[in-house]
C-alpha positions, 0 to 999 in steps of 0.5 A, a space after each residue: 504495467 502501469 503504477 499507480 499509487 494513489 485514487 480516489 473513489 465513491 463508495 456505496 453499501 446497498 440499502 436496506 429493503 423495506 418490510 411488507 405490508 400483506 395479510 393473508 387472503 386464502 379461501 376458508 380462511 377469515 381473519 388470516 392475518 398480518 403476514 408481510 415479510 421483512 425486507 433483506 440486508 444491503 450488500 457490504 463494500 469489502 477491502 481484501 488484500 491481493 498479494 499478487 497486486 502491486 498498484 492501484 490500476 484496477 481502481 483507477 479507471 472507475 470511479 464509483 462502486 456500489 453494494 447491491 441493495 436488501 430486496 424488498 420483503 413479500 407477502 407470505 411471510 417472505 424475507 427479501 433477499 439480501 444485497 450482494 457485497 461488493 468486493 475490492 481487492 487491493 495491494 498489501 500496504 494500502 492506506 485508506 482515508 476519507 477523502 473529507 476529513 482525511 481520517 484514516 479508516 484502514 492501513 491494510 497489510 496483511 495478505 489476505 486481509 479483510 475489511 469491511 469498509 462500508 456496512 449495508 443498511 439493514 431491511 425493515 421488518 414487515 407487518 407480521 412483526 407488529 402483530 400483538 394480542 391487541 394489535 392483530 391487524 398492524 398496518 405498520 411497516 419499517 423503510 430499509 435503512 440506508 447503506 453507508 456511503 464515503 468518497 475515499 481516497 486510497 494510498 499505496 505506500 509500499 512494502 519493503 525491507 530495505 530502501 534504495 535512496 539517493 540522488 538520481 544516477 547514483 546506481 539505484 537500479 543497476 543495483 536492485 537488478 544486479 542482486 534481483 529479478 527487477 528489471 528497471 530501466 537503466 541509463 546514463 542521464 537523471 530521472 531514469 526510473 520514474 516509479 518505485 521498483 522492487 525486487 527480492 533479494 535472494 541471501 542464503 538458502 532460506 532467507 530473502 528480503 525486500 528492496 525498494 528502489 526510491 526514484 525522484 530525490 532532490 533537493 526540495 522533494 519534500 517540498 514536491 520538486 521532482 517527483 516529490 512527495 509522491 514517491 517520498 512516501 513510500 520510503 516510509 515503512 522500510 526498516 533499513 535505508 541503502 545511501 548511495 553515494 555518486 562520485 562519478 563526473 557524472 555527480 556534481 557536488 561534494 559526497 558528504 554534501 549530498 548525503 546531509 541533503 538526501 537525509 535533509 528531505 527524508 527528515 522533512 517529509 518525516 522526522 521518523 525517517 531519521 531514526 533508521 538505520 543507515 548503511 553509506 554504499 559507495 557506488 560505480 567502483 568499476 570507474 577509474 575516477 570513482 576508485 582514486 576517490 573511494 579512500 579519501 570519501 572512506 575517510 570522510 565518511 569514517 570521521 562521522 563515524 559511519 562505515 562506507 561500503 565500496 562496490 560496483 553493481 556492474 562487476 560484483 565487487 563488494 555486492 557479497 560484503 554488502 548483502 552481508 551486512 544488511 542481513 545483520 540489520 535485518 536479522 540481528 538476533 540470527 546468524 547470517 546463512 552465508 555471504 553469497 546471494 543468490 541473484 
């Protein structure tokens, strides 16, 4: 499936129908008076939470939506017809904005939340309204009112618990598919993964959360280098961050290094990014060249104060110990099921 992250749409309620203007003409009856009726409600544009969508693909390949409109009122005393809503279903954490003034009108997600986005415009009343004891023939109708309308411009920021970052090939997605059911593509040159991945972690009997594989960090992302701020922003309501670290030949450059620089983006896409909690993963144990390295990296790490987590996501080693300890974080003020994932 294709993902798509962010559109822009014209949105429109429908409009008020007018009110009648009619007497009533029936034979033996003179004077039967003013009997026109109002007119119906237009239709609502409606935003519910879908959580079995997780892109904005529905949304993308039409641009333009529309409530139905009030229908008119009638003669008889007949009220028209109200407008049918329109209703646009979208994943848990979309982000609503107006596209001209870039305020935000709705951050939905809850699954199963509404919102009423655009309200229909209400009919007008019809000539039986104005009937009085002196004003018995009112020739006086009310127009509809006219519905709500916007352009607007929908973000999908996703939902995870916890978020993989770091410097592409650094094992984000042998790690999501090693301890979940997401099956990223994998291979051995940068930029493998071009759309964020999640996948839900199995931890004990009862417990789960989520994991967000974060593709296109570099240096300058928060500038828009590489995929950019595009992806950046999904990071941005995770409650824990996963920092892997490559010391593979694959990796250039000093680890401690690439760790300032990884967090360097974060903190200038968003300075609130800096304030989650971190857990340093130590990626690839399963090769020679990265496992002579690992106690001099610990150590490197350790004198920052920081804890690095070894493990080879191919192999297992350390995914347990690992899965762990981000149940800590997640769960502070409950006792861990167990060590064991269930994959």
């Amino acid at each position: 499936m294709q993902f798509v992250d962010e559109v822009k749409i014209y949105a429109k309620a429908g409009n008020g129908g007018r009110g009648c203007l009619s007497f009533r003409r029936e034979k033996f009856i003179p004077l039967g008076g003013p009997d026109g009726g109002d007119g119906g409600d237009g239709g609502d544009i409606v935003l519910e939470v879908d959580p079995g969508l997780g892109t904005l693909l529905d949304l993308r390949y039409r641009q333009h939506y529309k409530a139905g409109n009030g229908e008119h009122g009638r003669g008889k005393n007949m009220h028209g017809k109200n407008g049918e809503s329109m209703q646009l279903r979208v994943p848990p954490g979309t982000l609503v904005r107006d596209e001209e003034t870039g305020e935000i009108l709705a951050d939905l997600t809850e699954p199963g939340q509404q919102l009423v986005l655009l309200r229909g415009g209400r009919g007008g009343r019809g000539n039986a309204r104005f009937a009085t004891s002196t004003n018995r023939a009112p020739r006086h109708t009310q127009p509809g009112i006219p519905g709500e309308e916007r352009w607007l411009r929908l973000e999908l920021k996703l939902l995870a618990d916890v978020g993989l970052v770091g410097f592409p090939n650094a094992g984000k997605s042998t790690l999501i598919s090693a301890v979940s059911a997401a099956r990223p593509k994998i291979a051995d040159y940068p930029f493998t993964t071009l759309v964020p991945n999640l996948g839900v972690v199995r931890y004990g009997d009862y417990r789960s959360f989520v994991m967000a594989d974060i593709p296109g960090l570099i240096v300058g992302a928060s500038e828009g280098h590489g995929l950019g701020t595009r992806f950046l922003k999904h990071v941005e309501r995770t409650d824990l961050f996963l920092h892997l670290v490559d010391t593979s030949p694959l990796q250039s450059g000093d680890p401690l290094e690439n760790f300032d620089l990884i967090n360097h983006e974060l903190e200038q896409h968003n300075p609130l990014l800096r304030q989650k909690p971190q857990l340093v993963v130590l990626t690839k144990m399963d090769l020679t060249e990265v496992r002579q390295l690992a106690p001099e990296v610990t150590e490197a790490f350790a004198g920052r104060g920081l804890t690095v987590f070894p493990i080879s996501a191919v192999t297992g080693e350390g995914v347990p110990a690992l899965l762990h300890a981000i149940a800590g974080i997640l769960w502070r003020s409950e006792e861990p099921a167990t060590d064991s994932p269930e994959a």
